[in-house]
N, C-alpha and C positions, 0 to 999 in steps of 0.2 A: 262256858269258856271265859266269857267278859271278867266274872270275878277271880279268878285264878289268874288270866293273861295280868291283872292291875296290880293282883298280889308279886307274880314275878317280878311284873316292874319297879316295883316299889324296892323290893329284896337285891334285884341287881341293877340298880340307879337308872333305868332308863326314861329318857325322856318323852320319845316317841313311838307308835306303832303305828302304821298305819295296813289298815283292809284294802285290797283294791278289788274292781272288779270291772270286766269290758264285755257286755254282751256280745256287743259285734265281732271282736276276733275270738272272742273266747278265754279271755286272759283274768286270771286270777292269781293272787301276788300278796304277797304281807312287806311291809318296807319299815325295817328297825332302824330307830336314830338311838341309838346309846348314849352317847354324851357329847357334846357340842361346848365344853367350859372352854377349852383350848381352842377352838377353830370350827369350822364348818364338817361336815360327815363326808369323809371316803370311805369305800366300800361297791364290792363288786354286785353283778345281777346274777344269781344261779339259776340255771334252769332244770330243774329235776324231775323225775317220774316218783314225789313223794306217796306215801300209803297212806296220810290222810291228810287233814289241816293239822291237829296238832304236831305231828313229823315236819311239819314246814314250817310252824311258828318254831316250836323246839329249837332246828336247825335257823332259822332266822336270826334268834336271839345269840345264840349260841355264837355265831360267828360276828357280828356287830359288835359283841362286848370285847370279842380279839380283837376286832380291827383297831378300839377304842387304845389295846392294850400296847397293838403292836405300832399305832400313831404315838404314844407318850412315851413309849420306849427306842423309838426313832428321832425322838426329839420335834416332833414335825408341829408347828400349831393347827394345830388338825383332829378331828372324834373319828370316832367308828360309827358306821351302819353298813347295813347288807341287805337287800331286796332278793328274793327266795320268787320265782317264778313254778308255779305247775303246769309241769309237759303232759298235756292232754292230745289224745287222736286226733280233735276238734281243733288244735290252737291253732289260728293265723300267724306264726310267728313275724312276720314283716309289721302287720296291723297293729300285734302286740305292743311289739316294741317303739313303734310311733307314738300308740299312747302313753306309754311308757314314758318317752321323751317330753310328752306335752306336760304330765304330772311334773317332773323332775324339774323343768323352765318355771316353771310355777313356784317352787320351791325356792327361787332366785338366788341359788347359790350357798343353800343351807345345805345342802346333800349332795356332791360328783358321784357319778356313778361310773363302773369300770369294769372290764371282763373278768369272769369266772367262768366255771365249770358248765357249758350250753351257750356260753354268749361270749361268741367270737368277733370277728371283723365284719361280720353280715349283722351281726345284731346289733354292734356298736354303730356302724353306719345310719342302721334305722334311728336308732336313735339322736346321732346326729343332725338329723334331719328336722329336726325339734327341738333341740335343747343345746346351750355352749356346753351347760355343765358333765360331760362326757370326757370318757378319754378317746378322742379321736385317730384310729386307726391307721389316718392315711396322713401323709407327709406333716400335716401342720399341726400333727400331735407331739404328744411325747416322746414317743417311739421306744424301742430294745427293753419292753416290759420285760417279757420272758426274761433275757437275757439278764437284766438285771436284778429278778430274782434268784436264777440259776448263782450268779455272782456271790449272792448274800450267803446260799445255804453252802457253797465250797468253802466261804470266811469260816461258816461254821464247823464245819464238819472238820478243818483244818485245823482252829483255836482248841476243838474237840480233844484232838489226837497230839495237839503241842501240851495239853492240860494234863492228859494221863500219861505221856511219854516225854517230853522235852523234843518232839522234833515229828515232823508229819512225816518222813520216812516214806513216801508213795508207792516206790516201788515193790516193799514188803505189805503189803495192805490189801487187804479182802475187800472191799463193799457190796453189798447188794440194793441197787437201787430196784423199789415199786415204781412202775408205774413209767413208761417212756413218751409221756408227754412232749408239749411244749418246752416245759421247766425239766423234767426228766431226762428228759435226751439232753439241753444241754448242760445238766449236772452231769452227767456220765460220761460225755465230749472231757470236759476240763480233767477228770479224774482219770480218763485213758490217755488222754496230752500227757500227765505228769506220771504214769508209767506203773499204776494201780491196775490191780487185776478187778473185773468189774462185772460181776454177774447181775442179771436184768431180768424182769416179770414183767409179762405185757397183756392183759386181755383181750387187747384187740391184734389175732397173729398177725395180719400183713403190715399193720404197723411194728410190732417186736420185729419181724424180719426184714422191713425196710431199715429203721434206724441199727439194728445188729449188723447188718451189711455192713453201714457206714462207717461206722464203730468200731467194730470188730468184736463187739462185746459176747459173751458169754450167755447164753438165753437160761429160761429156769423155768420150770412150770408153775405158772399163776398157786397153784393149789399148794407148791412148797416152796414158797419164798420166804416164811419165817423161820424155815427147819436150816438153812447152811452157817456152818463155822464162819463167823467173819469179822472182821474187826468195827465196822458201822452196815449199818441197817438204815437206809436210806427212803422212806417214806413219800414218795410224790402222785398220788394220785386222791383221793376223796379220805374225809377226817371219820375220826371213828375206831381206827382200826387194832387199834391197841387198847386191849380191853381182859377179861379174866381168861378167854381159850387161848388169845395168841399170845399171851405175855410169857406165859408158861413153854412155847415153840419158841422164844426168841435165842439165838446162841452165839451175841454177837454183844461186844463191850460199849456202845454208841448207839445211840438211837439221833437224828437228826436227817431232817428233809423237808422237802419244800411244799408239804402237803398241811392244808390247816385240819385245826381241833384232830390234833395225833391221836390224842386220848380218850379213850370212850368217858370218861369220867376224872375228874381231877386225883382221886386217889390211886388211879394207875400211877400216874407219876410217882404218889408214893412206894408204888411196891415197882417199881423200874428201879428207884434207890436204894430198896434194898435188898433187890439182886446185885447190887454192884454195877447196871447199868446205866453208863451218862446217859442222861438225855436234857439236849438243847432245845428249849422251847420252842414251838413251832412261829409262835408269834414273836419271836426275837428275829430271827436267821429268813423269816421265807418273806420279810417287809423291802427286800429291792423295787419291786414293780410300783408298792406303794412311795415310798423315797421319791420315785423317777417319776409317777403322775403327780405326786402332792405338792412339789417345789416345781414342776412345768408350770401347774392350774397356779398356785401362789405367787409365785416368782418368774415365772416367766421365763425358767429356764432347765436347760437339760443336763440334771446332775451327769456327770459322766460316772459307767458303768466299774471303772475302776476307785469311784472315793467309795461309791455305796458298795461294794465290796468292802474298802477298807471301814466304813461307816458300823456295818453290821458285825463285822468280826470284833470290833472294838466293845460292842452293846454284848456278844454274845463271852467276851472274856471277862467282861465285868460279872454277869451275872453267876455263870461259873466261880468265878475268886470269891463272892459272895457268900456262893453255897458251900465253899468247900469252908471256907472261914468259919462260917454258923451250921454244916452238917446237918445241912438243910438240901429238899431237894429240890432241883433250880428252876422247875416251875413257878414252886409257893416261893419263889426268890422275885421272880420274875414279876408275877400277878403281884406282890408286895410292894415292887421297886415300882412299877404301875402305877398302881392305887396311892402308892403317895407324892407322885408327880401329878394326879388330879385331884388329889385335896388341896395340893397348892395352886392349881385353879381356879378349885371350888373357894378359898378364902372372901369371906367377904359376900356369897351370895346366899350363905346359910345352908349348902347342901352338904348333907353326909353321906358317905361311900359305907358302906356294909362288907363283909369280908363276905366275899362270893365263892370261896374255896367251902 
């Protein structure tokens, strides 16, 4: 694995990997620094029930090189990394994520670490308990994560439907959001406020039927949410999912949601193009949460949820007017517009960026 893991790195410019390993709680972890030209590394901790170590380096990398994309595309002086946790029967999670904290203080400010998918307010805390470089949960954080991711991907979905129609029109609109999350639920909130019809996919039923209550939302079975007519396709749960079986079930003009790596592979992008459907890069539209931690931790202060809204729609109009200009698709727009915001970086320290597409 040594020699393959050095090869990728070298191929998709990273700087750092690190192995972890804690006998005592049982904690095993891969922690990618992608690139650090611009600033320090943000990026969340996942905790997943991976199928092997390479599924967890894979996914590692995979997400740290976005977060690199979606910090220079936010404008933020800020890299990506991602820390990738294995959910074991065995794991002490409390123990974990201590030492977790104690690696991370260590690091003195090279890497913040921040919630994803297994590492909520109980895990943030643990690690709080260790480390500043965290985003702190409770009052003297950042706060309205969610909320102002939720924010970024409405910019999106909205610049979306101004790009193909001249007007977001709400009330005539289909969406179907995946996935009723944290970020979920309140992407579906802002789109039933504005008068959009809103059909919803939940795996987990008492939460689908807790937040449909509230909502009023329209429920859908997990197994056909890529099959309904609808004007956006809304993505909010785990990356991946757009790939060669469901791109061919998609029946909807928009692809956009707050869910990372949408794409099982870069070239779905290309065949979502040319079906005719937009899609807004994941790592454009779903960067609120990062915005609202990366300018607390730097600046010392709490963008309010309404600029990073406007912040994100403005990134996600650009790269659109881009692609439509060069008829290109707005990924390889995006990943481009990226990669040359960190070669202007890179000037001067002699590092070259590879096209990773």
């Amino acid at each position: 694995m040594g020699i393959h893991l050095l090869d990728a790195m070298a191929r998709e410019g990273f700087e750092e990997v690190i192995a972890i390993h804690d006998g005592r709680s049982g904690l095993r972890a891969f922690l990618g620094i992608h690139d650090t030209s611009r600033g320090a590394a943000f990026g969340g901790i996942r905790r997943w029930s991976y199928f092997s170590e390479r599924e967890a380096l894979r996914d590692c990398l995979r997400l740290s090189r976005a977060m690199t994309y979606k910090c220079a595309l936010a404008d933020l002086p800020a890299g990506g990394a991602k820390l990738v946790v294995f959910e074991r029967p065995d794991l002490d999670t409390d123990a974990a994520y201590e030492h977790l904290g104690k690696i991370i203080e260590r690091m003195a400010g090279r890497y913040y670490a921040g919630p994803d998918v297994g590492t909520g307010d109980r895990e943030l805390a643990a690690l709080a308990r260790h480390t500043s470089y965290v985003t702190d949960p409770g009052p003297a954080g950042p706060g309205e994560l969610a909320e102002s991711t939720a924010a970024g991907v409405f910019a999106g979905i909205e610049v979306a439907l101004m790009h193909l129609d001249g007007a977001a029109d709400w009330p005539r609109r289909t969406l179907v959001v995946q996935g009723l999350g944290e970020v979920g639920a309140r992407v579906a909130r802002r789109l039933v406020e504005r008068g959009a019809r809103v059909l919803a996919a939940e795996v987990d039923p008492q939460r689908a039927e807790h937040v449909a209550s509230q909502l009023q939302l329209e429920l859908i079975d997990p197994a056909t949410e890529y099959d309904p007519e609808c004007d956006v396709f809304v993505p909010c749960a785990l990356g991946g999912i757009l790939h060669d079986l469901t791109l061919t079930r998609l029946r909807c003009r928009i692809v956009a949601g707050g869910a990372n790596n949408v794409l099982a592979r870069a070239l779905h992008g290309d065949r979502l193009h040319e079906r005719g459907i937009l899609y807004v890069p994941d790592f454009v539209i779903n960067a609120g949460a990062l915005i609202r931690g990366a300018t607390f931790h730097l600046h010392q202060r709490r963008e309010p949820v309404a600029e990073i809204e406007r912040r994100v729609g403005a990134s996600a109009a650009r790269v659109l007017k881009m692609a439509v200009e060069e008829d290109l698709p707005p990924a390889r727009v995006a990943v481009r517009e990226a990669e040359r915001r960190l070669d202007t970086a890179h000037v001067g320290d002699g590092a070259v960026n590879e096209d990773t597409l």
